[in-house]
PAMISE-651027 format. One record per atom (N, C-alpha, C, CB): residue in three letters; atom name; x, y negated, z negated. Coordinates in Angstrom, 3 decimals, always signed. Glycine has a CB too. Layout:
REM PAMISE-651027
+------+------+----------+----------+----------+
! rest ! atom !       c1 !       c2 !       c3 !
+------+------+----------+----------+----------+
!  Ala !   CA !        X !        Y !        Z !
...
+------+------+----------+----------+----------+
//
This chain:
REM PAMISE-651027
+------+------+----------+----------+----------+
! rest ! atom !       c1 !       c2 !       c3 !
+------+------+----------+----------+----------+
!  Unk !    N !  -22.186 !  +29.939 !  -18.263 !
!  Unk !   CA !  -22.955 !  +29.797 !  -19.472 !
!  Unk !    C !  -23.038 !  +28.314 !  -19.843 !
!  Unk !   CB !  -22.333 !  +30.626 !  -20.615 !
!  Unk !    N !  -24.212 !  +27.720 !  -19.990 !
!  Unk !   CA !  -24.748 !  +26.423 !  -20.409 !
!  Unk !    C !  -24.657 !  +26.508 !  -22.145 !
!  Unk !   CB !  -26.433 !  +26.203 !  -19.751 !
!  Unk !    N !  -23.762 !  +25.032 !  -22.819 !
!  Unk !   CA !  -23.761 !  +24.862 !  -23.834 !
!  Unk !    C !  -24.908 !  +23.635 !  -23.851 !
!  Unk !   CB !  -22.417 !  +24.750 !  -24.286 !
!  Unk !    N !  -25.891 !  +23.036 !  -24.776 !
!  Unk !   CA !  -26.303 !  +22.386 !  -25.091 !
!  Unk !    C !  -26.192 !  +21.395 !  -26.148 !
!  Unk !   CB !  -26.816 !  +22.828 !  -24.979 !
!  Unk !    N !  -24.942 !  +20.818 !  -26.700 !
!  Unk !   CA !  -24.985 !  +20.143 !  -27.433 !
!  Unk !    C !  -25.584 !  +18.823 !  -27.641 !
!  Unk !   CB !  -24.203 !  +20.223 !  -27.535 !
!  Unk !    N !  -25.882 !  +18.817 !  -29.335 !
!  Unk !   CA !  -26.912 !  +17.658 !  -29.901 !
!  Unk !    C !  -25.788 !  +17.207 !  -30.630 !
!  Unk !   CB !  -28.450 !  +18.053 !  -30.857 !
!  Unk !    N !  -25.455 !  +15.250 !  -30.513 !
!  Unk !   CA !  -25.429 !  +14.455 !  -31.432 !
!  Unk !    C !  -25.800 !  +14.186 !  -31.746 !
!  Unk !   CB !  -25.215 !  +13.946 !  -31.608 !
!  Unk !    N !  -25.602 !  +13.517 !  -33.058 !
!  Unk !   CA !  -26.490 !  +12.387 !  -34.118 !
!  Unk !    C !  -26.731 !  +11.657 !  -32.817 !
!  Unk !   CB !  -25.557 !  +11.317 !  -35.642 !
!  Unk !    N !  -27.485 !  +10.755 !  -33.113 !
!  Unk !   CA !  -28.014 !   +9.709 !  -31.800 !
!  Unk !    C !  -26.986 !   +8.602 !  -31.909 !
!  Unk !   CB !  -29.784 !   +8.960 !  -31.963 !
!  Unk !    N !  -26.541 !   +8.117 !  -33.544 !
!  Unk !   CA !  -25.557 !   +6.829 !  -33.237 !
!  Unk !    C !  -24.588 !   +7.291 !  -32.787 !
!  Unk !   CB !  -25.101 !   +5.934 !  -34.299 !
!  Unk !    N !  -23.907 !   +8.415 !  -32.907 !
!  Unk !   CA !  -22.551 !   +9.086 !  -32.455 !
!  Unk !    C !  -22.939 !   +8.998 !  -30.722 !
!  Unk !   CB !  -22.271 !  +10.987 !  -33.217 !
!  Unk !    N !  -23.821 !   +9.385 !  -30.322 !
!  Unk !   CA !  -24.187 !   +9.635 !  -28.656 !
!  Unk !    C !  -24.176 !   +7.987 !  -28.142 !
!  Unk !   CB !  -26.075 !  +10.548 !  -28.336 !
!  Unk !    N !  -25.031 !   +6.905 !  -28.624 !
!  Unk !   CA !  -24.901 !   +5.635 !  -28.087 !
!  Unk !    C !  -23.231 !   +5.093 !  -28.049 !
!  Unk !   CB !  -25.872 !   +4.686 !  -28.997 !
!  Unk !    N !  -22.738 !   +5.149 !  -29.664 !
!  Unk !   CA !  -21.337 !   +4.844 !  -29.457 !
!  Unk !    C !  -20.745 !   +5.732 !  -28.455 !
!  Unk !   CB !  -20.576 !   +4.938 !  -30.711 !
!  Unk !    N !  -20.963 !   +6.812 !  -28.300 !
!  Unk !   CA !  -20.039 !   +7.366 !  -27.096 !
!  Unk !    C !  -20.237 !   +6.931 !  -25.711 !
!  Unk !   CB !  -20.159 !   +8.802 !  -26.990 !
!  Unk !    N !  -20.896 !   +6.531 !  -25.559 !
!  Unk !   CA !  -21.901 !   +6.321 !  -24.480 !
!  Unk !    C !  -20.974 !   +4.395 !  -24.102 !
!  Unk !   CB !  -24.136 !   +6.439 !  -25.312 !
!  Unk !    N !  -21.469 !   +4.008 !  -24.887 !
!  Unk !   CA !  -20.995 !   +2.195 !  -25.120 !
!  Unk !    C !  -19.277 !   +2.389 !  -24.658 !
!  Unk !   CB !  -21.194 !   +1.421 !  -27.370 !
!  Unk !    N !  -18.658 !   +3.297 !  -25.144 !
!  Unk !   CA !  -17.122 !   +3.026 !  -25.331 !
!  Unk !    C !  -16.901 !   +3.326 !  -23.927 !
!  Unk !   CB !  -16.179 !   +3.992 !  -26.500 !
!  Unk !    N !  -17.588 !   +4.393 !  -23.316 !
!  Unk !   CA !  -17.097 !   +4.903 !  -21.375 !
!  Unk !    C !  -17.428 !   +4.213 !  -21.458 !
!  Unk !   CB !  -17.394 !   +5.917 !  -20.128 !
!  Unk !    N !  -18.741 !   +3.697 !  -21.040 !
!  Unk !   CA !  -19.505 !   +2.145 !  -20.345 !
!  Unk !    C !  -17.951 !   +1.415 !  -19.917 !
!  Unk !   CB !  -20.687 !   +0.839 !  -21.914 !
!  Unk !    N !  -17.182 !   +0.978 !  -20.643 !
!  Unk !   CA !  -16.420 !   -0.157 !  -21.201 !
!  Unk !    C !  -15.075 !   +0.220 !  -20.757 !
!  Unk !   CB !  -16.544 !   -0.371 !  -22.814 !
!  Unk !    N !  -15.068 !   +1.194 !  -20.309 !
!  Unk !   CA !  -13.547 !   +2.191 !  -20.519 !
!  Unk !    C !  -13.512 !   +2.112 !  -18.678 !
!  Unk !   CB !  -13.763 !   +4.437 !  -21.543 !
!  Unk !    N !  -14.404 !   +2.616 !  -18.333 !
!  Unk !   CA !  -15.059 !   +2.715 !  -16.796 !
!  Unk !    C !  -14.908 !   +1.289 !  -16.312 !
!  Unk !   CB !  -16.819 !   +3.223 !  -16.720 !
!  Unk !    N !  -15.625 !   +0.141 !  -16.970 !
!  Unk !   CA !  -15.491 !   -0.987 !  -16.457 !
!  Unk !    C !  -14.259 !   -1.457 !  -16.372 !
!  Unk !   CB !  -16.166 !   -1.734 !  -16.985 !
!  Unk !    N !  -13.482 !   -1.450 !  -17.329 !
!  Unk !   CA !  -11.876 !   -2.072 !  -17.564 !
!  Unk !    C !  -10.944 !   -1.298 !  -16.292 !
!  Unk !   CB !  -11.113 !   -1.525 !  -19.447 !
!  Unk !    N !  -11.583 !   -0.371 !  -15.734 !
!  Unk !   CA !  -10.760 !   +0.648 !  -15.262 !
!  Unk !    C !  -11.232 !   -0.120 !  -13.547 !
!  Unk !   CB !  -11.266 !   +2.594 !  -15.833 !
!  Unk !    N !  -12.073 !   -0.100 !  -13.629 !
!  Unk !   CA !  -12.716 !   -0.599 !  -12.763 !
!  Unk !    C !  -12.120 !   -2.227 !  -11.872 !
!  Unk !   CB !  -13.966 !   -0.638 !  -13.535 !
!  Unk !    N !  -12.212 !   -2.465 !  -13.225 !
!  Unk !   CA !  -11.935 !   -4.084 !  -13.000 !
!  Unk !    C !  -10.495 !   -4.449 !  -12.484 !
!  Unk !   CB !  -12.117 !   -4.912 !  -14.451 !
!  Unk !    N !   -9.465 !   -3.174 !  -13.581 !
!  Unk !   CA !   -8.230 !   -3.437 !  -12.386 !
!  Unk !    C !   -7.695 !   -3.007 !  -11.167 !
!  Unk !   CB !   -7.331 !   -3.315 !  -12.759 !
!  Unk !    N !   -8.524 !   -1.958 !  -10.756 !
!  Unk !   CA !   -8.695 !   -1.902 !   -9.786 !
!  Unk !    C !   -8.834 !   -2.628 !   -8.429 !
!  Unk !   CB !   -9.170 !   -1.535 !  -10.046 !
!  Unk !    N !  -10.103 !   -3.334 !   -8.733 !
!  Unk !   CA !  -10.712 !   -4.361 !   -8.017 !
!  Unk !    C !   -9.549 !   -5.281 !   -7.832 !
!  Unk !   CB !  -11.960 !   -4.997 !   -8.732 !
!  Unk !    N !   -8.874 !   -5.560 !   -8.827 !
!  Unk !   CA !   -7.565 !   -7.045 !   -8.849 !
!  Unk !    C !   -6.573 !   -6.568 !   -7.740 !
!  Unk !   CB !   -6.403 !   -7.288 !  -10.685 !
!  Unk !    N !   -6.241 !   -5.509 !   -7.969 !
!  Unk !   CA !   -5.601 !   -4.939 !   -7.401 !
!  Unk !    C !   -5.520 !   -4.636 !   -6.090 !
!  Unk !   CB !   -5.617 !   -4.317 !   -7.872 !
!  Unk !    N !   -6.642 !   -4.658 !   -5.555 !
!  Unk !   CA !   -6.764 !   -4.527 !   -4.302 !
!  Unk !    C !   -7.356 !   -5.595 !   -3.515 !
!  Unk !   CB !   -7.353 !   -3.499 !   -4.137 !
!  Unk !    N !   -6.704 !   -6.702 !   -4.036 !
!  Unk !   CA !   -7.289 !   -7.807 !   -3.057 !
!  Unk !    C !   -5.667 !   -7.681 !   -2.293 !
!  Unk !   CB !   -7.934 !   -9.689 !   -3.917 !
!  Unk !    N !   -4.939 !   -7.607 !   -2.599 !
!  Unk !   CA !   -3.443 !   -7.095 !   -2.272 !
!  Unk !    C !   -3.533 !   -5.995 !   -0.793 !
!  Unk !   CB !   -2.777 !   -6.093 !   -3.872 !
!  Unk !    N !   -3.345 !   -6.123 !   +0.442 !
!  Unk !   CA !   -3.137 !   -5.075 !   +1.281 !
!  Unk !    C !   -1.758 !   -4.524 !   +0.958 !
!  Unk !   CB !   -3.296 !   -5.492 !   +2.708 !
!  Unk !    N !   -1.779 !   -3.168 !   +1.365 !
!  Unk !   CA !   -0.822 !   -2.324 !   +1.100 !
!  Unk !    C !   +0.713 !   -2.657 !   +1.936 !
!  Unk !   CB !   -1.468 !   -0.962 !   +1.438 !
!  Unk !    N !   +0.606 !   -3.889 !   +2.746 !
!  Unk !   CA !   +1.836 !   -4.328 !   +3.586 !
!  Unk !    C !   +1.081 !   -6.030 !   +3.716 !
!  Unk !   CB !   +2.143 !   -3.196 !   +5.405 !
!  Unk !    N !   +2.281 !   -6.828 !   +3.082 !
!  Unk !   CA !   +1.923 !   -7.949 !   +2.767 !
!  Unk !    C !   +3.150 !   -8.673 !   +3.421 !
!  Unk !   CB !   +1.616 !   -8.106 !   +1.281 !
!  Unk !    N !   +2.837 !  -10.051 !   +3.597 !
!  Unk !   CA !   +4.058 !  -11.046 !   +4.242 !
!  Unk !    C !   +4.481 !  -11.743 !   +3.017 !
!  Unk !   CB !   +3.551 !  -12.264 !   +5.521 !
!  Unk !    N !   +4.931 !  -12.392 !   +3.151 !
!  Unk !   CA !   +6.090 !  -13.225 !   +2.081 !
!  Unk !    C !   +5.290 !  -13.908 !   +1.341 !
!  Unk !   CB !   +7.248 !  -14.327 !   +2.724 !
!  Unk !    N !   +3.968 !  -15.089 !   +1.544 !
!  Unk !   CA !   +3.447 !  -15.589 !   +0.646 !
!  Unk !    C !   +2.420 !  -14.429 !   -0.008 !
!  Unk !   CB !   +2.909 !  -16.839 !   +1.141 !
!  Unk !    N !   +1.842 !  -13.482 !   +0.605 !
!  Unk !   CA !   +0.880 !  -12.285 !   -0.237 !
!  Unk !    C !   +2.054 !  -12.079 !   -1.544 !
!  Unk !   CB !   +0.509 !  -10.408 !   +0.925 !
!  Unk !    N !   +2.888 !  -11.655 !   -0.796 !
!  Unk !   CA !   +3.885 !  -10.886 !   -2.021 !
!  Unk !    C !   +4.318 !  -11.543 !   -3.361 !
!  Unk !   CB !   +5.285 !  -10.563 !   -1.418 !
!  Unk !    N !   +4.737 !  -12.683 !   -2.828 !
!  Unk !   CA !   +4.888 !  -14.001 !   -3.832 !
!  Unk !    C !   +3.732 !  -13.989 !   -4.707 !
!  Unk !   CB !   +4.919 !  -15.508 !   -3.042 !
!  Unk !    N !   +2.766 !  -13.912 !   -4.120 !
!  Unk !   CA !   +1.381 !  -14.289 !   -4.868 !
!  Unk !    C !   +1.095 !  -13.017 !   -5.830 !
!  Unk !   CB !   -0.017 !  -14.541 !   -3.683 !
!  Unk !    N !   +1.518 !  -11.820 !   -5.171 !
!  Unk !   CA !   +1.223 !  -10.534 !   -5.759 !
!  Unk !    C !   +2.421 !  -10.215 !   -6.824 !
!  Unk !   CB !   +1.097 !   -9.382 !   -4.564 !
!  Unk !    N !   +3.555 !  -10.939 !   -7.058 !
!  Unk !   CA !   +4.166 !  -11.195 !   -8.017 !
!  Unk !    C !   +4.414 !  -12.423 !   -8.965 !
!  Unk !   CB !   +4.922 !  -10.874 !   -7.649 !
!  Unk !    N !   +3.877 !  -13.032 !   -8.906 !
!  Unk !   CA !   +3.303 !  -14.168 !   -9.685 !
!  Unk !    C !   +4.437 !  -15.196 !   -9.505 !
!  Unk !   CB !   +2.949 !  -13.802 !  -11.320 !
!  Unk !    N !   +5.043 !  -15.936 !   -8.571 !
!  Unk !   CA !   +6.192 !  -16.386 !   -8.498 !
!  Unk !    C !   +5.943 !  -17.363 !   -7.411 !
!  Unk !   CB !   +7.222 !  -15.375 !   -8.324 !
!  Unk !    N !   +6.680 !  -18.362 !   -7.547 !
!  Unk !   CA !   +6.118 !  -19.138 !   -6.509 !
!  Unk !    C !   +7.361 !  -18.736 !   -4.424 !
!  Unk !   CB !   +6.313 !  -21.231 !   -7.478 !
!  Unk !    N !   +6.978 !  -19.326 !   -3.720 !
!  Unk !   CA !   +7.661 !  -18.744 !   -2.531 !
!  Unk !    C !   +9.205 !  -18.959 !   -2.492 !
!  Unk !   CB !   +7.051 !  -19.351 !   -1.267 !
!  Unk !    N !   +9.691 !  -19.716 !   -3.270 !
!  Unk !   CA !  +10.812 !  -20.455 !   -3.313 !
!  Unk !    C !  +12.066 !  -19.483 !   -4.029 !
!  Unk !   CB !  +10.439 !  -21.836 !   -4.127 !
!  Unk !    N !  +11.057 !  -19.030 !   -5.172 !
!  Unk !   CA !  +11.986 !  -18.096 !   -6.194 !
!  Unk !    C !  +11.580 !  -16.500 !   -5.296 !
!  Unk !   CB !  +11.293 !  -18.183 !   -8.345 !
!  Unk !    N !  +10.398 !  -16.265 !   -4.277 !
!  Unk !   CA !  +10.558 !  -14.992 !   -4.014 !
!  Unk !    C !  +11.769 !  -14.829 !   -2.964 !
!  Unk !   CB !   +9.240 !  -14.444 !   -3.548 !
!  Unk !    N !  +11.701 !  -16.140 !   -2.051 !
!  Unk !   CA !  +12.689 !  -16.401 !   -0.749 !
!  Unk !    C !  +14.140 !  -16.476 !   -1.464 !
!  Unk !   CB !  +12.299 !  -18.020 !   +0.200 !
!  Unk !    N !  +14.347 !  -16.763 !   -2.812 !
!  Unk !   CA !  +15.811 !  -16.326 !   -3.462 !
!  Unk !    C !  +15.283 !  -14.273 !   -3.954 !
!  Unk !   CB !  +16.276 !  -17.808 !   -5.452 !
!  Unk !    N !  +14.886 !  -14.349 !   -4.517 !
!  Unk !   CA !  +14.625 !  -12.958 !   -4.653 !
!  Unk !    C !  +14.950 !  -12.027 !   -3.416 !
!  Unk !   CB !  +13.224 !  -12.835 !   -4.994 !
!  Unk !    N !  +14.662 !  -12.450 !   -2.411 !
!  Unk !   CA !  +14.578 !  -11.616 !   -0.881 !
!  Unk !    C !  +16.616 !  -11.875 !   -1.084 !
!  Unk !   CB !  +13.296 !  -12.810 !   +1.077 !
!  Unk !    N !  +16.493 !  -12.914 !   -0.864 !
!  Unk !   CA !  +18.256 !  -12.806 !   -0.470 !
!  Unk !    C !  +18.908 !  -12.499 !   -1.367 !
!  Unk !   CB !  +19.032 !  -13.982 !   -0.035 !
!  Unk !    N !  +18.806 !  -12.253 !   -2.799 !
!  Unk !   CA !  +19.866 !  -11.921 !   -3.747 !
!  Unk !    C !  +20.053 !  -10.626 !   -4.097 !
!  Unk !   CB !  +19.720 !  -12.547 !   -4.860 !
!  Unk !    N !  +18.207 !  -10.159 !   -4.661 !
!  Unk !   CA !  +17.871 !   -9.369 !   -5.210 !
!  Unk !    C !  +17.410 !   -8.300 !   -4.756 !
!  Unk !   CB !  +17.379 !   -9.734 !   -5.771 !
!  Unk !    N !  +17.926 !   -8.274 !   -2.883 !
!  Unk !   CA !  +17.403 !   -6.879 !   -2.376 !
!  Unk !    C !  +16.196 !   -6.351 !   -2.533 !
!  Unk !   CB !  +18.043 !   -5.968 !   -2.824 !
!  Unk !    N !  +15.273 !   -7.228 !   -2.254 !
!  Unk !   CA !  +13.777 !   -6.851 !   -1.868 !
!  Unk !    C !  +14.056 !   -5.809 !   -0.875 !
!  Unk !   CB !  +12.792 !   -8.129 !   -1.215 !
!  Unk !    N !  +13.088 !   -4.486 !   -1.274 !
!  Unk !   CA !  +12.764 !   -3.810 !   +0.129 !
!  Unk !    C !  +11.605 !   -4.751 !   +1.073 !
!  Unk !   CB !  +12.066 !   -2.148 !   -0.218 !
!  Unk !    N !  +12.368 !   -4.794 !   +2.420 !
!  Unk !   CA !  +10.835 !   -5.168 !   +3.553 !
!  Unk !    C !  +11.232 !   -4.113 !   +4.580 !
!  Unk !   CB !  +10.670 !   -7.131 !   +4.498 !
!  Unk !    N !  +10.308 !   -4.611 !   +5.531 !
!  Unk !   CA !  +10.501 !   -4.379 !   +7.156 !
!  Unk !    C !  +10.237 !   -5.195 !   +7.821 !
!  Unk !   CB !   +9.891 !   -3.482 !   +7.776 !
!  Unk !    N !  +11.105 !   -5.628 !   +9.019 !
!  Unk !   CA !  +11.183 !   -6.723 !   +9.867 !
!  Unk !    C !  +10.363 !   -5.837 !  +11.050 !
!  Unk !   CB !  +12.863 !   -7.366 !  +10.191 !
!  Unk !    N !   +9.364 !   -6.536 !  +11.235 !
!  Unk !   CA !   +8.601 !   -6.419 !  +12.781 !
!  Unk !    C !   +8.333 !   -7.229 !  +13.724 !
!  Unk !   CB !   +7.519 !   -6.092 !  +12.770 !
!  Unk !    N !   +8.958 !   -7.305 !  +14.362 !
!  Unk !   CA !   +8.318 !   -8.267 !  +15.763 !
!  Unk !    C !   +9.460 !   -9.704 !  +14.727 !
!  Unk !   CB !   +5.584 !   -8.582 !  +15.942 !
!  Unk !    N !   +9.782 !  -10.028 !  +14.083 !
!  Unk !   CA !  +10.735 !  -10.961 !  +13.035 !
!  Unk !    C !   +9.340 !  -11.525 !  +12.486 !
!  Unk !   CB !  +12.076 !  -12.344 !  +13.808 !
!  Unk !    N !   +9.032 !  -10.976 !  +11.693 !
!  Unk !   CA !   +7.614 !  -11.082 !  +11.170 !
!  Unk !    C !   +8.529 !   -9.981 !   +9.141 !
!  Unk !   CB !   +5.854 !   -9.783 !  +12.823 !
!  Unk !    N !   +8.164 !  -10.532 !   +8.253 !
!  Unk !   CA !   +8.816 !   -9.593 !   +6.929 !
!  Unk !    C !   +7.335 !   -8.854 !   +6.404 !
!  Unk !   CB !   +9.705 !  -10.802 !   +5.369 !
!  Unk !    N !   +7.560 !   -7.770 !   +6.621 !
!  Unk !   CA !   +6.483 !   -6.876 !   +5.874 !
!  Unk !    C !   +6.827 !   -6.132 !   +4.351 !
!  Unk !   CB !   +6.155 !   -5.664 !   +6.919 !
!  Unk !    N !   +6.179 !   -6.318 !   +3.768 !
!  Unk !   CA !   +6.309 !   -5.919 !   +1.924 !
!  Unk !    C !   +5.373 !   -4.509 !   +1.923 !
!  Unk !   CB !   +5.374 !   -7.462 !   +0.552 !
!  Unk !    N !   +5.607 !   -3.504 !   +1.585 !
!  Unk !   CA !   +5.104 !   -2.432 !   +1.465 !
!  Unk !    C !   +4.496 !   -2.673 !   -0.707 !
!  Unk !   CB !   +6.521 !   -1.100 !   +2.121 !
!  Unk !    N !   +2.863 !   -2.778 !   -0.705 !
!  Unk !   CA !   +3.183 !   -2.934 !   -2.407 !
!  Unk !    C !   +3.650 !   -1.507 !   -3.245 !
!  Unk !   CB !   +1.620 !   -3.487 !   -3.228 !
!  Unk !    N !   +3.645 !   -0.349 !   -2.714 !
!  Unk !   CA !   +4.384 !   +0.687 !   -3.448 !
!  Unk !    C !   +5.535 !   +0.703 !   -3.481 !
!  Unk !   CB !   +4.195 !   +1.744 !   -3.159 !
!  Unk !    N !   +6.533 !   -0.050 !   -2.514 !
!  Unk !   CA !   +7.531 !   -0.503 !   -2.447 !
!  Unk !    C !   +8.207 !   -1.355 !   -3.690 !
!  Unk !   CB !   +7.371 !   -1.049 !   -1.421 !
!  Unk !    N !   +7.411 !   -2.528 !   -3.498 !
!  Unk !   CA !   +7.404 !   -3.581 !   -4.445 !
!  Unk !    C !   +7.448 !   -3.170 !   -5.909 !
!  Unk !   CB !   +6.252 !   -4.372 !   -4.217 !
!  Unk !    N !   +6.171 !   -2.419 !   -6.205 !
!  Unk !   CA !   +6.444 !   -1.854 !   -7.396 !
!  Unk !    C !   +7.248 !   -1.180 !   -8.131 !
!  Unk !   CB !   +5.938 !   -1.456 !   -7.517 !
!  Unk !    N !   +8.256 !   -0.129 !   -6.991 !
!  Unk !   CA !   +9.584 !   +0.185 !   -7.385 !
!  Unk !    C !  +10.465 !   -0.303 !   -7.869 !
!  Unk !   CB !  +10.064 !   +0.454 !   -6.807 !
!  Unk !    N !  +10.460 !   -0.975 !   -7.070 !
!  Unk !   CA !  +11.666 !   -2.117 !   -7.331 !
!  Unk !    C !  +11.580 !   -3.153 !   -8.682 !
!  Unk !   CB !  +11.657 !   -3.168 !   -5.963 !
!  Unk !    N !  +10.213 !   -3.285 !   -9.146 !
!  Unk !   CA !  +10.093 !   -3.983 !   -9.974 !
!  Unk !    C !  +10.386 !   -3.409 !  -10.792 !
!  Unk !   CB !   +9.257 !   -4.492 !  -10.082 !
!  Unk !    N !  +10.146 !   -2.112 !  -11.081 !
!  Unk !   CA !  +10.532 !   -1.116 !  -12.167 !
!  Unk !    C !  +11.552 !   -1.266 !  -12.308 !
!  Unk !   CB !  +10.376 !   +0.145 !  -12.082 !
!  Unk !    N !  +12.663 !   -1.025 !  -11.299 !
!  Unk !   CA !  +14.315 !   -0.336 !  -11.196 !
!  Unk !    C !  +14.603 !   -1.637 !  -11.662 !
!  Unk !   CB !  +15.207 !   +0.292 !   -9.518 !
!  Unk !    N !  +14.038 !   -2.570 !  -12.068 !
!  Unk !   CA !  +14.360 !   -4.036 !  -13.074 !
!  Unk !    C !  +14.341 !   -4.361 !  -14.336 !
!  Unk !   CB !  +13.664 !   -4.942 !  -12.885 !
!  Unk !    N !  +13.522 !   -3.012 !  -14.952 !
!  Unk !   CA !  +13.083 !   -3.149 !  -15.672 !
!  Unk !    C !  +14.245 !   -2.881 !  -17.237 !
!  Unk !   CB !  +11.969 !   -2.485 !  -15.259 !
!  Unk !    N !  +14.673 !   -3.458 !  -18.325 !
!  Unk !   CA !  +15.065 !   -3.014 !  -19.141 !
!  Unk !    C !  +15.149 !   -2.843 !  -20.051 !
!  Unk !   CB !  +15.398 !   -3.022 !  -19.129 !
+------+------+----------+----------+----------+
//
């Protein structure tokens, strides 16, 4: 069964304007977000935590970063990363 509802017209534009906006914001972090691959090396990661390489390369040795060593190459998983940033959190 089809409902047909009528708004006032300003109620329908404002509704209309606020997704517009809601969609874009949603959108937009998205986009940031994924300039990031999902397995990053030491300067991605650094960069993807706003820190410069110096304080992530103490971070790695103190603070028990999860990686994976391949080939002796450090791989950062970012769902990883994000854990961990949490389990920091207080």
């Amino acid at each position: 069964m089809q409902m047909n509802l009528e708004l006032p017209e300003e109620f329908s534009e404002e509704l209309k304007k606020t997704v517009t906006e809601v969609v874009k914001e949603s959108l937009g972090s998205f986009s940031t977000d994924s300039k990031y691959p999902e397995f990053m090396d030491k300067t991605q990661c650094a960069s993807y935590l706003s820190i410069s390489i110096g304080t992530f390369n103490n971070w790695l040795k103190n603070e028990k970063i999860p990686f994976m060593l391949i080939g002796g190459s450090y791989r950062f998983k970012k769902s990883e990363i994000n854990k961990f940033m949490l389990s920091k959190q207080k």
